[in-house]
C-alpha positions as CSV (number, residue, x, y, z in Angstrom):
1,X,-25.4,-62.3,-141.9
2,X,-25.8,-59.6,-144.4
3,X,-28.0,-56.2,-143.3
4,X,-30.3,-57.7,-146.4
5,X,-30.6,-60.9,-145.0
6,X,-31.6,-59.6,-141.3
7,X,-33.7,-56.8,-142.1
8,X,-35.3,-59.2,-145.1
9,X,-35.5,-62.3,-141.9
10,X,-37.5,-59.5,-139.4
11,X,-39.9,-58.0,-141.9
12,X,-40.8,-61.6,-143.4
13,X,-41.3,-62.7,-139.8
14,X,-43.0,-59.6,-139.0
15,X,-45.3,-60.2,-142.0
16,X,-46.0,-63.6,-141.7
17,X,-47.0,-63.3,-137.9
18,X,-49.6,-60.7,-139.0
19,X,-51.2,-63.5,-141.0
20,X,-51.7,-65.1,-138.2
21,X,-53.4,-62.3,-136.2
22,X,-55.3,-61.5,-139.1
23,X,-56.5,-65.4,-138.7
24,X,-57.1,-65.1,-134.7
25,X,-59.2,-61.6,-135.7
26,X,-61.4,-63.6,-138.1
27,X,-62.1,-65.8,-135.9
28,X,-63.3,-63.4,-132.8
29,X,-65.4,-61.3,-135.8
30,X,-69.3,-62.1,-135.5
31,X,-69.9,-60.0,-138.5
32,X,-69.8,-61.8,-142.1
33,X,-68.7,-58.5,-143.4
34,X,-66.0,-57.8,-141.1
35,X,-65.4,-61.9,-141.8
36,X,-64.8,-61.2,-145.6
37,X,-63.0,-58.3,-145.3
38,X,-60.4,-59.6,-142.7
39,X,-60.1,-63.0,-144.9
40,X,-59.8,-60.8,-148.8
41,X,-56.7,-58.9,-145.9
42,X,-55.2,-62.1,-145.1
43,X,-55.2,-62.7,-149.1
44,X,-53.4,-59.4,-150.0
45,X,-50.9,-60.0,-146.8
46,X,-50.2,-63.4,-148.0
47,X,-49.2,-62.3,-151.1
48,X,-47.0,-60.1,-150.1
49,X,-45.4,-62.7,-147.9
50,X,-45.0,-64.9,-150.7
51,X,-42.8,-61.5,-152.4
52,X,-40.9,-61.5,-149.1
53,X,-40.2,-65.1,-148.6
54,X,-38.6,-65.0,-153.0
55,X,-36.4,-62.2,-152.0
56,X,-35.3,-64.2,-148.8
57,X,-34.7,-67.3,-151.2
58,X,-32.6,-65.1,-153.7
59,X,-30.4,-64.5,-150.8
60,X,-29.9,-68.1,-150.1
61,X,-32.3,-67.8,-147.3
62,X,-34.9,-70.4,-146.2
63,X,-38.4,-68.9,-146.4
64,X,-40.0,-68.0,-143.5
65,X,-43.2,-70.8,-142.6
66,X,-44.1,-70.9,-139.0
67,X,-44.8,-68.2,-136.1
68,X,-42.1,-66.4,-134.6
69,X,-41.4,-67.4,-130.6
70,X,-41.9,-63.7,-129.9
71,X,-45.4,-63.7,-132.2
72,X,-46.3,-67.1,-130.0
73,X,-45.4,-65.6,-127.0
74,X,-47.7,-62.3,-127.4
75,X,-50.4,-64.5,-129.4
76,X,-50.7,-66.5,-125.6
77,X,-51.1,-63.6,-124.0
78,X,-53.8,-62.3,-126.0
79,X,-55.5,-65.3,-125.6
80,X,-55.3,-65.2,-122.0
81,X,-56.3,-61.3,-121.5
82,X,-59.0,-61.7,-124.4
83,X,-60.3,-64.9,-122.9
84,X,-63.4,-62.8,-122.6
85,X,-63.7,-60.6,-125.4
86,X,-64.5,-61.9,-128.7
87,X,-66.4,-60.1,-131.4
88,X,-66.0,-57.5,-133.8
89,X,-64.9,-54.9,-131.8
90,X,-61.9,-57.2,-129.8
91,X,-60.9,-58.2,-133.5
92,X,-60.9,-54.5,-134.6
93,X,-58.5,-53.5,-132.0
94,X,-56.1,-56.2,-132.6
95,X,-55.8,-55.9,-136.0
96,X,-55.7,-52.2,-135.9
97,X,-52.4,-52.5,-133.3
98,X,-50.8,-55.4,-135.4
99,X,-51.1,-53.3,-138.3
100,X,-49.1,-50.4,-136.2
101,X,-46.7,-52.2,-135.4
102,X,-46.0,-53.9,-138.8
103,X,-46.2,-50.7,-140.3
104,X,-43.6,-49.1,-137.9
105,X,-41.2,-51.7,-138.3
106,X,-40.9,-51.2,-142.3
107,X,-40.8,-47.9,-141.6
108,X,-37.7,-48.0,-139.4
109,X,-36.3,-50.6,-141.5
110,X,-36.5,-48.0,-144.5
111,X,-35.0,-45.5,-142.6
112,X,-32.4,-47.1,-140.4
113,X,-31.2,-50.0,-142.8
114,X,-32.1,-48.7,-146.9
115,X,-28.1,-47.6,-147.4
116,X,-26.9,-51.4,-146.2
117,X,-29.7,-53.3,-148.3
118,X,-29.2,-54.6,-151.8
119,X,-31.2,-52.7,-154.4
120,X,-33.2,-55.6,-155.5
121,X,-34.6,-56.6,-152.1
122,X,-34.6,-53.1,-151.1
123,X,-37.7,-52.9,-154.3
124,X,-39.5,-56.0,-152.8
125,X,-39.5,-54.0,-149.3
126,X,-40.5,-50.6,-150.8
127,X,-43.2,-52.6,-152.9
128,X,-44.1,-54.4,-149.6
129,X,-44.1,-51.4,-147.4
130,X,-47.2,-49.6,-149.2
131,X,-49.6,-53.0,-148.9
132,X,-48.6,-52.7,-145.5
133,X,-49.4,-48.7,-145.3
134,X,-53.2,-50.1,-146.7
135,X,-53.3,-52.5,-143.8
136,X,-52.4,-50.1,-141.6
137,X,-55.3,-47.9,-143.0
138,X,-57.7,-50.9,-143.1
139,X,-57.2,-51.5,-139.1
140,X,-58.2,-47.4,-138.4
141,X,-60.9,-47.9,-140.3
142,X,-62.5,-51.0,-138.9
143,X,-61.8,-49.7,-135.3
144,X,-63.8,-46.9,-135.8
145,X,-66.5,-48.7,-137.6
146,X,-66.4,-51.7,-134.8
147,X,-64.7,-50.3,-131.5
């Protein structure tokens, strides 16, 4: 497998899987506004999924459509050790460390991977990179507003 193909395969997983969490966050919210603003970030991450999952198909890649078995794993935990915390604050904190850790693993794919990834799919990640940078700015901001 191409350095394109895995570093597209882990961000797409990455990025899809933060959907998710973005879903399981909604759901512990209580406020409608933290509601609305956690479902307009599942819209914009979606999108950029959907960016993600074309460049994977121009590499003759299937696109990525279900949870990753490390994502389900730590998505069970969660649910376990959060088994008593719901509300805005428990949905503030997980969003806010999803969001760190998708951030840091564009970021390391940008700087480990960029000389072994073709320049078109390298655009889609760049392009990808700075929506997640604003979800990585929206989960500081609604952990200081909710935690």
């Amino acid at each position: 497998m191409s350095q394109t193909v895995e570093t597209l395969k882990t961000l797409t997983q990455t990025t899809y899987d933060s959907i998710e969490g973005y879903r399981k966050a909604a759901d512990k919210a209580t406020s409608p506004s933290l509601k609305e603003a956690l479902s307009s970030r599942i819209d914009e991450r979606s999108r950029t999924l959907n960016q993600l999952n074309e460049a994977l198909k121009m590499e003759g890649e299937e696109p990525i459509s279900s949870s990753s078995t490390l994502a389900s794993m730590h998505q069970s935990f969660l649910s376990i050790a959060d088994a008593f915390e719901d509300g805005d604050e428990a949905a503030a904190e997980r969003v806010e460390e999803g969001e760190d850790y998708l951030v840091g693993k564009f970021r390391d794919a940008l700087e480990d991977d960029v000389a072994d990834i073709d320049p078109s799919a390298l655009t889609v990640i760049q392009t990808a990179y700075k929506e997640v940078q604003q979800g990585e700015r929206f989960g500081d901001m609604i952990e200081r507003q909710y935690a």
